[in-house]
N, C-alpha and C positions, 0 to 999 in steps of 0.2 A: 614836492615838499622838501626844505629843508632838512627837516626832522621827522622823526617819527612822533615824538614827543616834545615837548618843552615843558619844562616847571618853572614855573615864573614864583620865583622865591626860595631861597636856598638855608630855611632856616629850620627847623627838626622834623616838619611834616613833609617838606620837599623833598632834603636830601634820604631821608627814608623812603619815600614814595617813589622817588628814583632807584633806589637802589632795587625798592622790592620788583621795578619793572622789569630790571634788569634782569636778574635772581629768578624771575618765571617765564622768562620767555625763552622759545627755543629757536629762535632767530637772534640775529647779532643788529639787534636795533640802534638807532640813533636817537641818544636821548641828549637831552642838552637842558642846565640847571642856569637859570639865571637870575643873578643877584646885585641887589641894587649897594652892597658892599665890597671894598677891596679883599684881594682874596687873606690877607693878615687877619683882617674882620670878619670869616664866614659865621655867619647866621647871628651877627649883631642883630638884636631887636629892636633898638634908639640911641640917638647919639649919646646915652647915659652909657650903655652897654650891654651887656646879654640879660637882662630884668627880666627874672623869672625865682618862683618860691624854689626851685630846685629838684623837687622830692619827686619820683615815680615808684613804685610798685615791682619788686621783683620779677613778679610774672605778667608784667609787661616786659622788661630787658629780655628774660629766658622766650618772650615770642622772636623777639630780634633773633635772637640765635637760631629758634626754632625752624623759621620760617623762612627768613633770608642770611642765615649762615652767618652772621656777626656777632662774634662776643665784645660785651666790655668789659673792661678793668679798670685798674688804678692808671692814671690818675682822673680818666674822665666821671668813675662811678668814685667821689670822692671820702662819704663815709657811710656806711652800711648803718642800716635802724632796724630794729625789729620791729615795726610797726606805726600808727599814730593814735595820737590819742586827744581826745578832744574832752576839753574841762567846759563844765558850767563856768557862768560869771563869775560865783561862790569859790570856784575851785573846789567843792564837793564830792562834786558826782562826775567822773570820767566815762568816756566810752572809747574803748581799743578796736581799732577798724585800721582793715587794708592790709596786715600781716606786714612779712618782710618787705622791705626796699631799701632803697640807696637817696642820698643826696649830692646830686650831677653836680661837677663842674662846668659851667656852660659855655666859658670860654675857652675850655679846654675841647671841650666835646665835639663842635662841630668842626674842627682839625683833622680830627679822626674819623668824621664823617664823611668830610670831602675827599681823604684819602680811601676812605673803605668805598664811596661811591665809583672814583678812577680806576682801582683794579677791576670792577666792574664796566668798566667800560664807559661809563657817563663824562659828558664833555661839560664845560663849567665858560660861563660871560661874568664876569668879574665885573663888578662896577657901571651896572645898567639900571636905570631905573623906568620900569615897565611904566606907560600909565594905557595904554588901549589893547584890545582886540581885533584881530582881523575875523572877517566872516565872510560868506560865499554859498547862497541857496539856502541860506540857513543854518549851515553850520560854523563854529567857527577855527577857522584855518591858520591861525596864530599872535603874534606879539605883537607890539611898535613901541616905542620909549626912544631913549636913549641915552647914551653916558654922560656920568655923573661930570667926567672931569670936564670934558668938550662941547658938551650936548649936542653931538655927533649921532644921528640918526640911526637908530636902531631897530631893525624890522626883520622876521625870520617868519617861516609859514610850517606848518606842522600838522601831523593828522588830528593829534590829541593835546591840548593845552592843560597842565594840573596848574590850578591855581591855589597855591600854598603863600600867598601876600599876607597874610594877615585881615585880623577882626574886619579894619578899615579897606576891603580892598577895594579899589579903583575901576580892577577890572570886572567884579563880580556887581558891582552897584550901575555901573554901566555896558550892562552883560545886551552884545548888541542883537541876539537873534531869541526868538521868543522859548520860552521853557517854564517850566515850575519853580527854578530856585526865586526862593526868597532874595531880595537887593539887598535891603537894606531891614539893620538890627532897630527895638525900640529901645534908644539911649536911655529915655528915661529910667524903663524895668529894667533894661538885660545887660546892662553895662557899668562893670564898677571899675571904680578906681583905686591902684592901688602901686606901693610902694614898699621898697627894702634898702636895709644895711647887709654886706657882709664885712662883721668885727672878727676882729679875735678882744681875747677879754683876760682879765684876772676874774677868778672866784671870790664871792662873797658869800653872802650865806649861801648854804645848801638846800634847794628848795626843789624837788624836782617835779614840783608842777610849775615852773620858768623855766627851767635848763635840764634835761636829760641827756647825756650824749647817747642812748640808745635809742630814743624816740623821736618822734616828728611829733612839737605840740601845736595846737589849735585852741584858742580860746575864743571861745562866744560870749561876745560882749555889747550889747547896743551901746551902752554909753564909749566903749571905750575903740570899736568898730562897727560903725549904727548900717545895718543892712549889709553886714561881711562880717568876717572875723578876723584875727590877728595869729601870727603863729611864732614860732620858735624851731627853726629847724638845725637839728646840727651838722655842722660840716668838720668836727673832732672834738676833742675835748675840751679844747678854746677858743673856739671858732664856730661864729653860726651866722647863719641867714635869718635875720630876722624883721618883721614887717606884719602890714595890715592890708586889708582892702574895705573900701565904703563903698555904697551909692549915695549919691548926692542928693536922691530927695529925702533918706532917711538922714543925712548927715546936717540937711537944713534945719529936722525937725528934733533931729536933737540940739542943737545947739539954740533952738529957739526954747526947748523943755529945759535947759540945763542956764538958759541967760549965758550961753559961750560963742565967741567965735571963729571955734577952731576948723585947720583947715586936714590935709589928708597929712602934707607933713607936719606941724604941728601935732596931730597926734603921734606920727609912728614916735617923734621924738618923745614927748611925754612915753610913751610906751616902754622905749628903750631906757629913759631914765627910772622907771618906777620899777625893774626887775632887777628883783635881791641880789640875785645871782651872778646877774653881767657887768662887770664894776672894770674901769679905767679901760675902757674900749677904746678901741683905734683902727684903723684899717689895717688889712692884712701886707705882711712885708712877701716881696717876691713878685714875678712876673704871672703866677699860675690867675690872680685876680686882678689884673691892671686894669683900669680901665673899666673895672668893673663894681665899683666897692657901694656906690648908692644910683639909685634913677627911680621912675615911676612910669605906667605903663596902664592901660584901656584893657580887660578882658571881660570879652561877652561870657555871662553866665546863663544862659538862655541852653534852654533843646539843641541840638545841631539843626543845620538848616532841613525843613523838611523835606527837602529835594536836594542831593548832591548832585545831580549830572546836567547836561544835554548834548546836543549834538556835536561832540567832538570836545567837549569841558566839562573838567571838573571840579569841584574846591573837595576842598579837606583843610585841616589842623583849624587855628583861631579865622580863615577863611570862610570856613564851615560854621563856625562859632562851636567847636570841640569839647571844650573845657566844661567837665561837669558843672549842672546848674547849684548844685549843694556846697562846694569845695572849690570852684575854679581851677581842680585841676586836670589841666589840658597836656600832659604829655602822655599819661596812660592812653586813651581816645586817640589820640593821633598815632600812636603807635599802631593799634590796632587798626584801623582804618586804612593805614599804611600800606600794612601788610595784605590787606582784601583789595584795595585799590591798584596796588601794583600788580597781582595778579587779577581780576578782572581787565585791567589793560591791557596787557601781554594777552591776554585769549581773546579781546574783541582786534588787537593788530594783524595776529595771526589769522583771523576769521575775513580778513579785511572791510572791516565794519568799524566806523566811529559813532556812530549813531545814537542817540540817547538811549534806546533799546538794547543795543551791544552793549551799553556800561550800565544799564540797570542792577545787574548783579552787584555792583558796590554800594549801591542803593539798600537792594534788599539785604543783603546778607550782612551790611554792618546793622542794618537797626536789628536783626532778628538776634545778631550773637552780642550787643554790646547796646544800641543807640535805644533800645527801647522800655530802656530805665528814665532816660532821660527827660523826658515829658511830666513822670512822676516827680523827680528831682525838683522840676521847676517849682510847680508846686507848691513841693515842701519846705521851699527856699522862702518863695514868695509867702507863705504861709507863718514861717518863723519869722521873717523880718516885720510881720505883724503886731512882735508880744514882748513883753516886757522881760527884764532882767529875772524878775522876781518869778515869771512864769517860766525865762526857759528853768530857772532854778528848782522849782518846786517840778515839773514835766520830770525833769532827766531823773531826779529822786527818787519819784512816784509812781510816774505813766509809763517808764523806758522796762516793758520784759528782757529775759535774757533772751527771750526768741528775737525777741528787735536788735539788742546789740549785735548778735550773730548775723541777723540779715544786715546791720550796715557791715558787718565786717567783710561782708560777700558783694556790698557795692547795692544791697538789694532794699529794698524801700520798708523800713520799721513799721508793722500793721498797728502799732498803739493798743493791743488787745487785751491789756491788763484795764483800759477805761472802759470796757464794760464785762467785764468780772463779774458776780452776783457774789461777791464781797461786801459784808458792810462797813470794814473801815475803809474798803475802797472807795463804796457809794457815796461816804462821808467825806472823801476826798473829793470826789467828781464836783457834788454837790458845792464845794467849798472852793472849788476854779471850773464850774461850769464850761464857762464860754472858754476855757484853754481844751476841756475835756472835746470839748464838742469839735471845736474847731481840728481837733487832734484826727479825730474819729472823720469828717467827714473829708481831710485832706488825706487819710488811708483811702477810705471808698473811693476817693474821686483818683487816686493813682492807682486804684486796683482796674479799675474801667481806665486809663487809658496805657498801662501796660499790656490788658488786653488789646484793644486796640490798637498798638504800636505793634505789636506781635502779629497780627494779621495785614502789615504791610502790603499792599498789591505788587501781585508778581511782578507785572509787566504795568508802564506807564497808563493804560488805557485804561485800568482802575485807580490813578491817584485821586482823579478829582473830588471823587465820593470821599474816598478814605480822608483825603485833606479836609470838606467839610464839618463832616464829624470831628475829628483830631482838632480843627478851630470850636467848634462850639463847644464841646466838652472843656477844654481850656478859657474860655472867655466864660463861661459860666462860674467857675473858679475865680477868676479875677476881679469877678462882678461882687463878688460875695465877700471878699478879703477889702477888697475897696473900700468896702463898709466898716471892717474891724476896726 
């Protein structure tokens, strides 16, 4: 073999997953990151630029330290939040979740990722762009592409392939030896679209449910983001990231309830123009955003894929489809993934095993510490992009306990359990949005059965296919029932 590893994709899941391979292993492996950008561009996402909301979670950066010995700072962690906070349509009713984080610079960040990867030891192809797999008995044995400049053939062989390409990959949709991962996402449900500015701005009025420089905001809006939501994140005191995400069947059926026909950017812009607070906006001056200042970009909101590995491969980050189902956000989950995947690799290299069974531990052990919320998420995704303005408005008021705020602040699924209270002005409420109450109540029960069930993951591949059956029926039963709302 050329390699011991290859990552085919060099963009936050990859060069983390390299690094963490490196970081656990007590041999001096040969890892190699290949990236279908020049190395100026590491872990460009589109020819727009590094498109992404920004925002991660403190205690995901402190696992980067924790785990694989890397701190960040300034300038890549570009401005500190104390949390997020997500408004009704109304602007009423807020909910504070997710605690401290930072808002990334992300063309700064993976500079410092390709350099923190090299003192580790990881080798870097600059400007390749993958599209196959090699394979051999069954497993598969590495790359083939080739460069972007010459399209000069490019082929390496390797024990272990991570595939970190992205939502669309190429190689996982045309994954050539048989295994459990899922190919391919359903566009329809799992994939929204979405877009950002990053402005710097004058102040106008003071309104800090548009502009907080302490907070990450989120607004839930059908009309104004039909099947996503829209946010406000800041990156200082006059400067933020700001943008939406849709899915397209919801954004048909609004604009067919509303007589409009707007599209994703049409709205972020209306967006940008209706907030009080962001007035005479412009792009930011300097090199830290070049290149980066607007684009749009496809992120699965779906479950991770139910199966990460086989025999000698694995996906992780928007490969995997990462990015929580509630939030779309995908860089907390790929951190942590990261960190379990680079160490599960490093002990099945060391064990000299590639074998889907050697890498099952990244399997199991991310959905038990982290992926097994996610099935819930969908859910309650798929379940709110069901109801109206006026329902999430009166729910978040009414139906939201402080035990619920609390569990979303922990990432953990809101049980709704103030709707059924033996309350009478509560019953008076229920009573009076029924079919919100109901539908509240039984998207709790149906993610309480399958956090169960995602918790009881099979050890070892020879119990997935049951577990997968169930895990599909319990979900499309769900489906079946929202299809109707």
């Amino acid at each position: 073999m050329d390699y011991d590893v290859i990552v085919a994709g060099g963009g936050m899941a990859g060069l983390i997953t390299a690094a963490s391979v490196a970081k656990h292993s007590n041999q001096n492996l040969d890892i190699l990151v290949v990236d279908r950008n020049l190395r100026p561009d590491a872990g460009k996402k589109t020819i727009n630029g590094w498109i992404c909301g920004d925002a991660v979670s403190k205690r995901s950066v402190d696992s980067i330290a924790e785990h694989i010995g890397i701190k960040y700072g300034k300038p890549e962690l570009e401005q500190p939040v104390k949390g997020v906070v997500a408004y009704s349509p109304n602007h009423e009713s807020k909910v504070l979740f997710d605690g401290e984080g930072y808002v990334l610079n992300r063309r700064i960040l993976p500079k410092r990722q390709v350099a923190d990867a090299e003192k580790l030891g990881v080798k870097f192809e600059f400007g390749v762009l993958l599209d196959s797999l090699q394979h051999e008995n069954g497993f598969v044995t590495g790359v083939e592409g080739a460069y972007v400049k010459d399209l000069k053939p490019f082929k390496k062989s390797s024990k272990i392939v991570i595939d970190s390409s992205g939502s669309a990959s190429k190689l996982r949709a045309n994954l050539p030896i048989e295994s459990f991962i899922q190919k391919e996402i359903d566009k329809e449900n799992d994939l929204e679209s979405t877009g950002r500015y990053i402005l710097e701005f004058e102040r106008g009025k003071e309104d800090d449910t548009y502009f907080d420089p302490d907070y990450a905001i989120i607004h839930l809006d059908q009309d104004l983001a039909p099947g996503g939501y829209a946010w406000v994140f800041p990156k200082g005191e006059n400067k933020v990231n700001i943008g939406l995400g849709v899915q397209h069947r919801w954004l048909v059926a609004r604009n067919r309830r509303m007589g409009k026909n707007d599209n994703l950017q049409s709205l972020i812009d209306q967006y940008i123009a209706a907030n009080p607070v962001i007035k005479k906006h412009r792009p930011p001056v300097g090199d830290a955003d070049a290149g980066n200042v607007t684009g749009n970009w496809q992120v699965p909101v779906r479950r991770q894929n139910d199966c990460l590995v086989a025999n000698g491969y694995i996906i992780i980050g928007d490969s995997a489809w990462m990015p929580r189902p509630i939030d779309a956000g995908g860089i907390g989950p790929t951190i942590m993934a990261s960190v379990i995947a680079g160490r599960t690799i490093a002990q099945a290299l060391e064990a000299g095993d590639s074998s889907q069974e050697a890498l099952w531990g990244y399997n199991l052990e991310y959905m038990k510490s982290y992926g097994y919320q996610m099935a819930s998420f969908e859910v309650l995704r798929r379940y709110l992009q069901t109801i109206s303005n006026e329902e999430i408005d009166f729910g978040m008021k009414h139906f939201l306990s402080q035990d619920d705020v609390d569990r979303i602040t922990e990432r953990e699924h809101p049980k709704f359990n103030k709707v059924k209270l033996f309350d009478p002005l509560m019953w008076l409420r229920i009573l009076s949005r029924f079919p919100l109450a109901s539908g509240l109540r039984y998207t709790a029960k149906k993610s309480e059965k399958l956090i169960e069930h995602s918790i009881m993951f099979p050890e070892t591949s020879k119990g997935f296919p049951e577990w997968h059956k169930v895990h599909t029926r319990e979900l499309d039963e769900a489906y079946e029932r929202f299809s109707k709302a």
